[in-house]
C-alpha positions in Angstrom: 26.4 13.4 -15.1 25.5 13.1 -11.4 24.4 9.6 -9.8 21.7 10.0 -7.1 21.9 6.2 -4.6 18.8 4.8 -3.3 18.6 1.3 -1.4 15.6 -1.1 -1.4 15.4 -3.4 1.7 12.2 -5.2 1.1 9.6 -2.9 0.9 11.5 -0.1 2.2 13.2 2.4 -0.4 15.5 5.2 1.4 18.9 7.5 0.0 22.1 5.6 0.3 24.0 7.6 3.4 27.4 7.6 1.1 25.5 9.4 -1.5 25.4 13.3 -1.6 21.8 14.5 -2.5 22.6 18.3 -1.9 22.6 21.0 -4.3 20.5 19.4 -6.6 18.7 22.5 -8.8 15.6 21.7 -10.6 15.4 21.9 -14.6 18.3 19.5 -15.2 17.9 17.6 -18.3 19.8 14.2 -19.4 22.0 15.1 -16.4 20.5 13.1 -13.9 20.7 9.1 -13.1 19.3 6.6 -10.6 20.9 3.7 -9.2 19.7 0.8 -6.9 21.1 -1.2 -5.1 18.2 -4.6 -3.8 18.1 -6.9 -1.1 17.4 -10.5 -2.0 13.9 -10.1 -1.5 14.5 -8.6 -5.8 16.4 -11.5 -6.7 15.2 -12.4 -10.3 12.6 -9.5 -10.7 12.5 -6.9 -13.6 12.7 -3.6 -11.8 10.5 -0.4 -13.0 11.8 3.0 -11.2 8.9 5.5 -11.2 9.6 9.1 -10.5 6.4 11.4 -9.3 6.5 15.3 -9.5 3.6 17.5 -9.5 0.7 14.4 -9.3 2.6 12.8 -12.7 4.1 9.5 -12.8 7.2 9.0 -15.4 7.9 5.1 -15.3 11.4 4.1 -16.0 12.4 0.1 -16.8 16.1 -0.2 -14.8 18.9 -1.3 -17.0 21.4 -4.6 -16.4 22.8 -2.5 -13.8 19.7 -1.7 -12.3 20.1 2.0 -13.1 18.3 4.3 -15.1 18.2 8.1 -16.1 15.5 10.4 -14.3 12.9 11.4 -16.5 13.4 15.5 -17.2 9.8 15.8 -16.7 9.8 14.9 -13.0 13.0 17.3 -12.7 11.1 20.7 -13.1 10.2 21.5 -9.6 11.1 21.9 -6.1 10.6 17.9 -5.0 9.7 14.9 -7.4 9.0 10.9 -5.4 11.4 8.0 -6.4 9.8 4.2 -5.7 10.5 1.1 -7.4 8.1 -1.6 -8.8 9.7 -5.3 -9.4 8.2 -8.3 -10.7 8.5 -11.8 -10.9 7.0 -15.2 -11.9 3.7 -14.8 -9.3 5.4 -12.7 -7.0 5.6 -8.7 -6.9 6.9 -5.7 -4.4 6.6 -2.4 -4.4 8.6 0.3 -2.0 7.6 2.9 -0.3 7.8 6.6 -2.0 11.6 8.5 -1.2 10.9 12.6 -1.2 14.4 14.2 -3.4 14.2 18.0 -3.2 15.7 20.2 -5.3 16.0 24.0 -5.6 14.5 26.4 -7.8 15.2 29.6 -9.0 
């Protein structure tokens, strides 16, 4: 299994720099994983990961460990959009959308 790192700051979603997004090939399936790491502007909110490819949206609630497995669907082509929804009592943010490509064959 291979971990892709992405970073919210606020509003502001981007690829952890200590995370190696290269030679990522499209069709994986139950191979792929999301993690997250917040700033405290998420403190206490339920997180929902949503992953975009080809005009689709595949929502994804984050685990405990704010983590969750990329839907196969959004895996099939040459880019898919990561960005992350989170929620709390009167309060919500949303980030901006991250571009991951991948190469097909």
């Amino acid at each position: 299994m291979r971990v892709l790192k992405f970073k919210a700051d606020g509003q502001r979603l981007k690829k952890q720099a200590d995370c190696d997004f290269s030679g990522l090939v499209a069709g994986s399936a139950g191979y792929l994983r999301a993690e997250f790491t917040f700033s405290d502007d998420w403190l206490g909110c339920k997180k929902v990961a949503g992953f975009i490819a080809d005009d689709k949206e595949y929502p994804v609630m984050l685990d405990d460990n704010d983590s969750c497995m990329i839907p196969t669907e959004a895996l099939s082509g040459e880019l898919f959009k990561v960005y992350v929804v989170g929620a709390n009592v009167g309060y919500k943010i949303i980030t901006n959308h991250t571009k991951v490509k991948q190469e097909v064959y």
